[in-house]
C-alpha positions as CSV (number, residue, x, y, z in Angstrom):
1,X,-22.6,5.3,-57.3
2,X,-23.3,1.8,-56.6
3,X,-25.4,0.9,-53.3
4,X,-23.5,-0.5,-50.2
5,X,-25.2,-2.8,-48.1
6,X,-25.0,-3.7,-44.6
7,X,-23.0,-7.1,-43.8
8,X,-25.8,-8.8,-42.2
9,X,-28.2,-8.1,-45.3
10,X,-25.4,-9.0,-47.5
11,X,-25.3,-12.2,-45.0
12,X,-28.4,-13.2,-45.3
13,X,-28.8,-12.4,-49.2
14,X,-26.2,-14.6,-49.8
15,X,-27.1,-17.5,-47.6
16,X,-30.5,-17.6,-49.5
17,X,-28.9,-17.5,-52.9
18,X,-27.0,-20.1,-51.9
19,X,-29.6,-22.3,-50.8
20,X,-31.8,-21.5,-53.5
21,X,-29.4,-22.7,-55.5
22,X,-29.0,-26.0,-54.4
23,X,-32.4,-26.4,-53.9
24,X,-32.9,-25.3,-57.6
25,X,-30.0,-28.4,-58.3
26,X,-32.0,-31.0,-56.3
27,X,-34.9,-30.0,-58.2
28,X,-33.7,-30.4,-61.7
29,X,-31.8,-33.9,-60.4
30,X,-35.4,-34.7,-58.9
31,X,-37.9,-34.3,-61.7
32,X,-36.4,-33.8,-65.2
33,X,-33.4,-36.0,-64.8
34,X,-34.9,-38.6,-62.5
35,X,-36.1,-40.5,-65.6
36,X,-32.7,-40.7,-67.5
37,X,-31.3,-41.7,-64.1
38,X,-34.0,-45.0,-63.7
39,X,-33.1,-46.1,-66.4
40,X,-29.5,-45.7,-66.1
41,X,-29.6,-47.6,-63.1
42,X,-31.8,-50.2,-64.4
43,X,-30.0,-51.0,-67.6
44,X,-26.8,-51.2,-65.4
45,X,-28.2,-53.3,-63.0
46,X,-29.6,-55.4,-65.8
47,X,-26.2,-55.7,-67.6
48,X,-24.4,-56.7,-64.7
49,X,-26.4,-59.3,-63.3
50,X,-26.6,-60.8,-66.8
51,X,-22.8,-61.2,-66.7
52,X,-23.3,-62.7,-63.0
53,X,-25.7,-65.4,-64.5
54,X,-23.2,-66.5,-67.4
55,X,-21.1,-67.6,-64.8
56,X,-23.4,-70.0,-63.1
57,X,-24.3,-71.9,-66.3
58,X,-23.4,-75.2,-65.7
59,X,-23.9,-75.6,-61.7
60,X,-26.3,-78.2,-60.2
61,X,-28.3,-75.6,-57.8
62,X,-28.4,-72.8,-60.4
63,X,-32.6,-72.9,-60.1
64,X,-32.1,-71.9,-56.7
65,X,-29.1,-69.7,-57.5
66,X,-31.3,-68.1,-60.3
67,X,-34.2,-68.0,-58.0
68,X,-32.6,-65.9,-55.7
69,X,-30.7,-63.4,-57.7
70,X,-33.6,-62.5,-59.4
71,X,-35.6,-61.9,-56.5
72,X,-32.8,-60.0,-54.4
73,X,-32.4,-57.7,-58.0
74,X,-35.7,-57.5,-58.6
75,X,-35.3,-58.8,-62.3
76,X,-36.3,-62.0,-64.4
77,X,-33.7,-64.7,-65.4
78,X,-34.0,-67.4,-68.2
79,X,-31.4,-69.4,-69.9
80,X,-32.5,-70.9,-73.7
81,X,-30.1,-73.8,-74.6
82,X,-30.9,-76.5,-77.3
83,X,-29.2,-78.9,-74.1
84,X,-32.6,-79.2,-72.2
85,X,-30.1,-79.6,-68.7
86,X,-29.1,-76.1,-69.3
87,X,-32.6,-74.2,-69.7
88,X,-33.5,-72.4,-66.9
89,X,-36.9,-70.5,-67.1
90,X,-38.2,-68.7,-63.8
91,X,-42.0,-67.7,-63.3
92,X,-41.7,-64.5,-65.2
93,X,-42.5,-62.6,-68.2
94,X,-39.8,-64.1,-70.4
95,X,-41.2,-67.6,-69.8
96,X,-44.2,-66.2,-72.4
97,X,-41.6,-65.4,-74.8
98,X,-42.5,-67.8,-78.1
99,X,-39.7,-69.0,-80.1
100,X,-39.5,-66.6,-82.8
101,X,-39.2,-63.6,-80.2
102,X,-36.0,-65.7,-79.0
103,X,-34.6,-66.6,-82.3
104,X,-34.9,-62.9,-83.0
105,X,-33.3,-61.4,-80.3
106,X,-30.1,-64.1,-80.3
107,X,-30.0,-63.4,-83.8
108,X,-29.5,-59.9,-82.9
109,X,-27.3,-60.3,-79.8
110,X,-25.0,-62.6,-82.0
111,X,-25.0,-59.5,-84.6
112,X,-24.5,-57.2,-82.2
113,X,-21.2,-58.9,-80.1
114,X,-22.5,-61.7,-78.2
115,X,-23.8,-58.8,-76.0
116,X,-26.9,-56.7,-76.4
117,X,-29.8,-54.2,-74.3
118,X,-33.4,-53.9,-76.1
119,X,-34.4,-50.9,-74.4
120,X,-37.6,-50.4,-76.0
121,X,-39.1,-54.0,-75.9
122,X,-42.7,-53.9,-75.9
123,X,-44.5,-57.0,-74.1
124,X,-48.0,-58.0,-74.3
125,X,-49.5,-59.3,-71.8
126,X,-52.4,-61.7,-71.7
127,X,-55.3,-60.4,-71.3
128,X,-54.0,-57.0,-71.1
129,X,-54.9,-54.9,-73.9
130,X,-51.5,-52.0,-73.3
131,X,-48.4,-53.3,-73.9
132,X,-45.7,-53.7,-71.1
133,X,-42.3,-51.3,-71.4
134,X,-39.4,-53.8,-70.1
135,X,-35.4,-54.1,-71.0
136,X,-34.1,-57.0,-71.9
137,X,-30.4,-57.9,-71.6
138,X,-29.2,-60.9,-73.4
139,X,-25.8,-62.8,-73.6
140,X,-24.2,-65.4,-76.1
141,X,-21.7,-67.8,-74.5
142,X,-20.6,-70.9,-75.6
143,X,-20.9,-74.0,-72.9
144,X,-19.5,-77.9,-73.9
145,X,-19.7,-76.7,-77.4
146,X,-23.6,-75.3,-77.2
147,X,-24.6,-72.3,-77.7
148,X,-26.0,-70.6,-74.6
149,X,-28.2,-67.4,-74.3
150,X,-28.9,-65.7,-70.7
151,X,-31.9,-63.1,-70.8
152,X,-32.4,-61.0,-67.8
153,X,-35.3,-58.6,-68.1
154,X,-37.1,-55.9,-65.6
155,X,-40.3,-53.9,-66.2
156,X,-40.0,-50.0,-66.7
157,X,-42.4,-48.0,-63.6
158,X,-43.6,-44.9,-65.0
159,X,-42.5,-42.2,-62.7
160,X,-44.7,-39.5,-63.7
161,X,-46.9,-39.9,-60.2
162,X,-43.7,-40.4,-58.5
163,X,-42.0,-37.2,-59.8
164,X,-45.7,-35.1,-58.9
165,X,-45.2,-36.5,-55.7
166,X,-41.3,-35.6,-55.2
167,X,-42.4,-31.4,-56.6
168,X,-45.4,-31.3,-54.0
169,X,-42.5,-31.9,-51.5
170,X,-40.3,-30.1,-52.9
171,X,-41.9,-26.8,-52.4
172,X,-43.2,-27.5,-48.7
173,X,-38.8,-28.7,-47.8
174,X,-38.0,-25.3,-50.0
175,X,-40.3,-23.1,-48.2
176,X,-38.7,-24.6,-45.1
177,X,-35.2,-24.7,-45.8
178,X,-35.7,-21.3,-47.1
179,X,-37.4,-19.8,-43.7
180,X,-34.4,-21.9,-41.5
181,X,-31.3,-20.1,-44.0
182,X,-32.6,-16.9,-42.8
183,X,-32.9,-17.6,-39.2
184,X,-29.2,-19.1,-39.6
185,X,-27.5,-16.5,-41.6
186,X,-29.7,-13.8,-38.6
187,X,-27.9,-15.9,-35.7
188,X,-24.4,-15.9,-37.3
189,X,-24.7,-12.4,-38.0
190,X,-25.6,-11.7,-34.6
191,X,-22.7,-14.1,-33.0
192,X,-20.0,-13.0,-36.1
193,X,-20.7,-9.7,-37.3
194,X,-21.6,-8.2,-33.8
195,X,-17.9,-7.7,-32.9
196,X,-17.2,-6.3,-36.3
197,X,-20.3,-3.5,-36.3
198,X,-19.0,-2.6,-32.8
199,X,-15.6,-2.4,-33.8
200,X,-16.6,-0.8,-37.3
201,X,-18.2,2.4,-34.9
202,X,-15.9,2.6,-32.2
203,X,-12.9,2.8,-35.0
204,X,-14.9,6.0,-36.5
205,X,-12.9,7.9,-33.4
206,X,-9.8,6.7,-34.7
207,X,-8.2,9.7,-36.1
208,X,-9.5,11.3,-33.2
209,X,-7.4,9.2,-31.0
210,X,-10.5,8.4,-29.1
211,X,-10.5,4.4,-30.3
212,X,-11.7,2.4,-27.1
213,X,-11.7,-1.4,-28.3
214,X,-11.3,-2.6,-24.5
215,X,-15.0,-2.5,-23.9
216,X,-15.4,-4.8,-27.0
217,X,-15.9,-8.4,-26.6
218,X,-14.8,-10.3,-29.7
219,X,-15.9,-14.1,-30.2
220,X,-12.8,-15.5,-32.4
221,X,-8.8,-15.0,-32.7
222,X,-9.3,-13.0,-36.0
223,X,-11.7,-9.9,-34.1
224,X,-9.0,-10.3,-31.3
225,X,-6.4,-9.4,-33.4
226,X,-8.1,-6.6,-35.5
227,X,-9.4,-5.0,-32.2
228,X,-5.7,-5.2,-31.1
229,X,-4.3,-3.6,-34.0
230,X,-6.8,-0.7,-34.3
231,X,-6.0,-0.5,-30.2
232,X,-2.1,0.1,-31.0
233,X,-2.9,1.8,-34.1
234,X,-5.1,4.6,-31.8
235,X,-2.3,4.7,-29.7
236,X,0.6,5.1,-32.6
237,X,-1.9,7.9,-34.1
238,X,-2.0,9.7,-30.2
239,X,1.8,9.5,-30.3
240,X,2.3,10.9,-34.0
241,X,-0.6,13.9,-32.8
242,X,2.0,14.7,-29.7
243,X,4.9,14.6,-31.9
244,X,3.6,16.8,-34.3
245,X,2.1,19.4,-32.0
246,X,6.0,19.3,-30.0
247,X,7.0,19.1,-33.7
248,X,5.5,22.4,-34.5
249,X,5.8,24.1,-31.4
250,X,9.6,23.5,-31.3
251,X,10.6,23.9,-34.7
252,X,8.6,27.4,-34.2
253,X,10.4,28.3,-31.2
254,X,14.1,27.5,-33.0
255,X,12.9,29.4,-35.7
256,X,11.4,32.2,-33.8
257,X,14.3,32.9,-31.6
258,X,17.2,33.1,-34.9
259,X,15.0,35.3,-36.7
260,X,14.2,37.6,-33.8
261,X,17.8,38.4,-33.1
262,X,18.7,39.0,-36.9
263,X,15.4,41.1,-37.1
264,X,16.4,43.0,-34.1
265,X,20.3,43.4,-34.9
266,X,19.3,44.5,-38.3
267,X,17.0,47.0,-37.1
268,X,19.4,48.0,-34.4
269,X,22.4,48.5,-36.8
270,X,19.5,50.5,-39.1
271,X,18.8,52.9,-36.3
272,X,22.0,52.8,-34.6
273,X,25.0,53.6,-36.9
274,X,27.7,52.9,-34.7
275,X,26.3,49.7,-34.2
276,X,27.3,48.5,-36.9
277,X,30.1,46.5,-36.3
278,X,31.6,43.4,-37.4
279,X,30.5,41.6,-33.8
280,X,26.8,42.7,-34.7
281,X,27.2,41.3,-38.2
282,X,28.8,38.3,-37.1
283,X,25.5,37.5,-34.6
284,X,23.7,38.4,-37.6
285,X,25.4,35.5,-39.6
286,X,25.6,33.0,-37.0
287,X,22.1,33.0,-36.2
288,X,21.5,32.4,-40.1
289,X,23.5,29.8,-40.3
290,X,21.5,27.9,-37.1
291,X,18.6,28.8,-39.4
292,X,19.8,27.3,-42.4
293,X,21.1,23.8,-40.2
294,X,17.4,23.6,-39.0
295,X,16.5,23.7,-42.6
296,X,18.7,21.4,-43.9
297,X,18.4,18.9,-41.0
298,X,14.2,18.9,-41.9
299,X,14.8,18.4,-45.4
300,X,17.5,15.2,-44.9
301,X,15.5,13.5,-42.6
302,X,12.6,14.4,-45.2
303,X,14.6,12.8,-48.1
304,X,15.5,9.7,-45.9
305,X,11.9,8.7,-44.7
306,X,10.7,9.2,-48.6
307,X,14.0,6.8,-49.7
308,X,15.4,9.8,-51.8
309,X,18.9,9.9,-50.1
310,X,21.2,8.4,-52.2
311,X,24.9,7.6,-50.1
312,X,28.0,8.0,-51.7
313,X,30.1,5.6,-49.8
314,X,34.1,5.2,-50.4
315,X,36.8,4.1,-48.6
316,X,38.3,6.3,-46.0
317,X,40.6,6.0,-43.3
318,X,38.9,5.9,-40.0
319,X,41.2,7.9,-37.3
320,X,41.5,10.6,-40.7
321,X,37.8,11.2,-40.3
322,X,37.6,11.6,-36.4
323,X,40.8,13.7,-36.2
324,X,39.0,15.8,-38.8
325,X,35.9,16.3,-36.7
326,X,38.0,16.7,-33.6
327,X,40.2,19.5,-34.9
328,X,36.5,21.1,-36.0
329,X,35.6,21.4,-32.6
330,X,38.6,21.8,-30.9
331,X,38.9,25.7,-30.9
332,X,35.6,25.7,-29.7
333,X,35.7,23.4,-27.0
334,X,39.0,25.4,-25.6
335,X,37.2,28.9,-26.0
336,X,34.4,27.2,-23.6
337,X,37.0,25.7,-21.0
338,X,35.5,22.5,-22.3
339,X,37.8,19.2,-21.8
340,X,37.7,17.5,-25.5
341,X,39.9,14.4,-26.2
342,X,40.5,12.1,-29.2
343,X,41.2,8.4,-29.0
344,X,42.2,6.6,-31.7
345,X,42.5,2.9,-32.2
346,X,44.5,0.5,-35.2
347,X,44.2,2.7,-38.1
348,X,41.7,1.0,-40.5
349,X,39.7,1.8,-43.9
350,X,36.1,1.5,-43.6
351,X,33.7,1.9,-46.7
352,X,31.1,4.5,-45.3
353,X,29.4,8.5,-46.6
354,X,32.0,10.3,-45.0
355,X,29.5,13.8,-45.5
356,X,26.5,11.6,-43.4
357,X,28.7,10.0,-41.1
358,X,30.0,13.6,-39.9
359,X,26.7,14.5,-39.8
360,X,26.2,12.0,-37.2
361,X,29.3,12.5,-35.0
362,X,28.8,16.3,-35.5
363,X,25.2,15.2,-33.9
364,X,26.6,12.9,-31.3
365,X,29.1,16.0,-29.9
366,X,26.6,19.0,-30.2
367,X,24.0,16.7,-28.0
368,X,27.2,16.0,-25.7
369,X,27.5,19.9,-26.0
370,X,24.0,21.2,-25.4
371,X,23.3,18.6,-22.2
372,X,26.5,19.2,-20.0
373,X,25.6,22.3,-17.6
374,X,29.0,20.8,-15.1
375,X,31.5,23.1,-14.2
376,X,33.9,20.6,-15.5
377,X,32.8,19.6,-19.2
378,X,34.7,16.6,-20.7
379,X,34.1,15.1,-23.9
380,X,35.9,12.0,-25.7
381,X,35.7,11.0,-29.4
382,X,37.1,8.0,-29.6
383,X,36.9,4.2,-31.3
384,X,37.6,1.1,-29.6
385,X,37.8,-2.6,-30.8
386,X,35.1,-5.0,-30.5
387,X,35.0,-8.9,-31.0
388,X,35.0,-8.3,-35.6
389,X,33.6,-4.8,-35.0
390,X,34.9,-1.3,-34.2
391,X,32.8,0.8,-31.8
392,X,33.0,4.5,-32.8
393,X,31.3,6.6,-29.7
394,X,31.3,9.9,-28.0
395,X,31.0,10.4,-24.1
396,X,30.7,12.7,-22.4
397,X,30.2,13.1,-17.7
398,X,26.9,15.2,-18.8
399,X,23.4,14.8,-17.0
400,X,23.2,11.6,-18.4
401,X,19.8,9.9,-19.5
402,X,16.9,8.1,-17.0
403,X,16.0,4.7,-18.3
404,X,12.4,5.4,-19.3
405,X,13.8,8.0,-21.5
406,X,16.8,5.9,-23.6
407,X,14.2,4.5,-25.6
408,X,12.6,7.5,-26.8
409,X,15.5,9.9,-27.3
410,X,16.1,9.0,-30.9
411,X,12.6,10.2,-31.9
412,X,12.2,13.4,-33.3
413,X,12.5,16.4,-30.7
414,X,12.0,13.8,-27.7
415,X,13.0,16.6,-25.1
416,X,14.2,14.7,-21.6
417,X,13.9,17.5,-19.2
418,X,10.1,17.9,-20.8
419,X,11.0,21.7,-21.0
420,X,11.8,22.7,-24.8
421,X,15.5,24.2,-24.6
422,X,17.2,26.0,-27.1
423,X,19.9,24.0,-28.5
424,X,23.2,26.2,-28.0
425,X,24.5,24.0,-31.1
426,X,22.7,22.0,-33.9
427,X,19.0,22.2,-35.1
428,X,17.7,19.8,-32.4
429,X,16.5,17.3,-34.1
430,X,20.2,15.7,-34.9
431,X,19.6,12.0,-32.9
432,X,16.8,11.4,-35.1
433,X,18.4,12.3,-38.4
434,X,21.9,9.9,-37.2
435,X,19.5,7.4,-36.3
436,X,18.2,7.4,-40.3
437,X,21.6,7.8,-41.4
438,X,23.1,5.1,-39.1
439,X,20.0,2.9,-40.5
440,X,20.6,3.5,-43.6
441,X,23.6,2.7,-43.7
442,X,22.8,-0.8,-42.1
443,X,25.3,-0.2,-39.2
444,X,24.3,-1.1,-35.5
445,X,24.3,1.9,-33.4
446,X,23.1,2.6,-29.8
447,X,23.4,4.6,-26.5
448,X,24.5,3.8,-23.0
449,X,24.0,5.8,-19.9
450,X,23.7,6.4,-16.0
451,X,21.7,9.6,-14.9
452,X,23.8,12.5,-13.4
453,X,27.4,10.2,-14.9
454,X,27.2,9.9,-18.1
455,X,26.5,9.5,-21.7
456,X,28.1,7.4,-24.5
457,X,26.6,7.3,-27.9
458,X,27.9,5.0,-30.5
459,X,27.9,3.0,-33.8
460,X,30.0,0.0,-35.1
461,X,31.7,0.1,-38.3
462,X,33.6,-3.1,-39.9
463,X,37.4,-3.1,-41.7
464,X,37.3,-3.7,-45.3
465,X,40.9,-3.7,-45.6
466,X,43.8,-3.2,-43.2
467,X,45.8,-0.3,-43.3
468,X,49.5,-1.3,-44.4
């Protein structure tokens, strides 16, 4: 397994590799290419003040003209012309030049383009017994119909003590810039990657739900904003913990209660054998069924949340569907003394999953069903035009819902009374399965209420064709 390193080693590594690297670039630029670059600059320099100088041929003041450019460039000028008015030759080395050197070199310049650089002109000095290194530049131009040649020469300094010099240096500024890149990348690690190894432990409690980031102090917008997500993340994974425990413990409880009864009727009718009678048997079967609505209503909201519900939408008539589900529950409701009524608007075809959306008016009723403990229970199923929409809804004069609570009843086994209560009708978890087949259907949906009047929940559905 490969080694992990801290972030302020990795910091500081990184930061030293990085300067060593550009001190190993100034280095190489220093020594071994500082020669090549001399000369470069000298020839360049050479070339372009010889092309300076062919435009001043000519001009009265050009000794002083010359004087001065080749002191300000460091270079010698002289101008060879058979018209004596046009030589110019300044105290310099090419003033020793003896005619056949000259003849020579326009003879070559002439050759060459009317231009030419002798980079490897060797000139003797008097009395000097080594030969002098210089660069000569020389230029052909024709002036009043005589042939002109400008030479502009400068000496070659070795830079062998001058590049010993420069790598003495060197080592003493790398040695320091070395020592300061460590310091530096120690201080930013301390100002930058403080907040992060704080946050980095204090996130370690994180699945605990134990995640703390007030007490950090971060230093930039980024560490804000990571300490703030971890922050709501801690509290998201407190909330999910709750939910599953009430999860659990309910689900266990609707389970526990079903198969208690059909454990004890069927041992009751075992032992008993006049009890068994068809109202036994039908408790029996009843209580199965709430069993296997529990299971099903886990395993759609399952299949929603993992995207494996596929709807099978077609175009129905809507006050078909609701009279459907009100005839459903219409016995009921009169068995119970129970006040049911259906309202029906403009009949209209909407394009829905008739099976899902019964599911969810099924849902809307049993929760109108299971939180009405009046003496006088009334219930309407109903639809009702609004602006382009229609507004399918069920209210009920129930115990209604406190407004701390209307944003949290859609959320799996949210109870309101914060006592768990056996659901006389459903699996008790049907508002949070509508509200994942109301989104998946992309319709608006919602719930209005006043505690102790009543409820109304609802979803809008659009026309897709009128109903001639």
């Amino acid at each position: 397994m490969k080694k992990k390193y801290s972030l302020r080693l990795q910091l500081i590594l990184y930061m030293v590799l990085f300067i060593v690297a550009v001190l190993g670039i100034i280095y190489l630029f220093q020594t071994n290419f500082l020669d090549s670059f001399y000369k470069r600059n000298k020839i360049s320099t050479l070339m372009s003040v010889g092309r300076n100088v062919a435009t001043y041929v000519g001009q009265e003041d050009i000794d002083n003209i010359l004087d001065q450019v080749g002191m300000s460039n460091e270079v010698c000028v002289r101008i060879v012309s058979n018209n004596a008015n046009l030589n110019y030759t300044g105290a310099c080395t090419l003033r020793n030049l003896d005619n056949y050197t000259i003849n020579r070199i326009a003879a070559e310049t002439i050759e060459n383009g009317d231009e030419k650089m002798f980079d490897d002109f060797k000139y003797q000095r008097p009395f000097d017994s080594r030969p002098e290194d210089i660069y000569i530049f020389a230029k052909m131009l024709k002036y009043a119909d005589v042939d002109v040649m400008v030479l502009v020469s400068s000496g070659i300094t070795p830079l062998n003590v001058t590049i010993s010099t420069l790598e003495s240096q060197y080592m003493i500024i790398a040695l320091i810039v070395i020592v300061m890149s460590v310091f530096l990348a120690l201080l930013l690690s301390h100002f930058l990657l403080k907040p992060i190894v704080q946050i980095n432990t204090e996130s370690q409690n994180l699945s605990k739900g134990l995640y703390d980031g007030v007490r950090i102090r971060t230093s930039s917008k980024e560490y804000d904003e990571l300490n703030h997500t971890l922050i709501q993340a801690n509290e998201d994974i407190q909330k999910a913990d709750k939910a599953r425990k009430e999860l659990l413990g309910n689900v266990s409880h609707d389970l526990r209660t079903p198969l208690t009864m059909i454990v004890g009727y069927g041992e009751m009718m075992k032992d008993i054998p006049e009890e068994k009678n068809d109202e036994n048997i039908d408790i029996i079967i009843e209580e199965a069924k709430r069993l296997s609505a529990l299971v099903d209503d886990l395993i759609d909201i399952s299949k929603i949340e993992d995207d494996s519900v596929e709807l099978k939408k077609r175009t129905i008539h809507l006050n078909d569907l609701l009279t459907s589900v009100f005839h459903q529950y219409q016995k009921y409701c009169e068995t119970q003394g129970i006040d049911l009524e259906l309202k029906l608007s403009e009949d209209i075809l909407v394009e829905l999953d008739e099976k899902r959306i019964r599911q969810v008016l099924y849902n809307f009723i049993n929760n109108a069903l299971n939180y009405n403990d009046k003496e006088k229970q009334e219930i309407i199923l109903g639809v009702e035009k609004k602006d382009d929409v229609y507004r399918v809804y069920v209210h009920d004069n129930g115990c209604g819902i406190a407004k701390e609570d209307l944003g949290n009843i859609w959320d799996r086994y949210y109870k309101v009374d914060k006592e768990h209560k056996r659901h006389l009708i459903g699996s008790g978890i049907g508002l949070s399965l509508s509200r994942e087949l109301l989104k998946a259907h992309g319709l608006n949906y919602g719930v209005e209420s006043q505690e102790n009047v009543y409820s109304r929940f609802y979803f809008d559905v659009k026309a897709v064709e009128a109903d001639i």
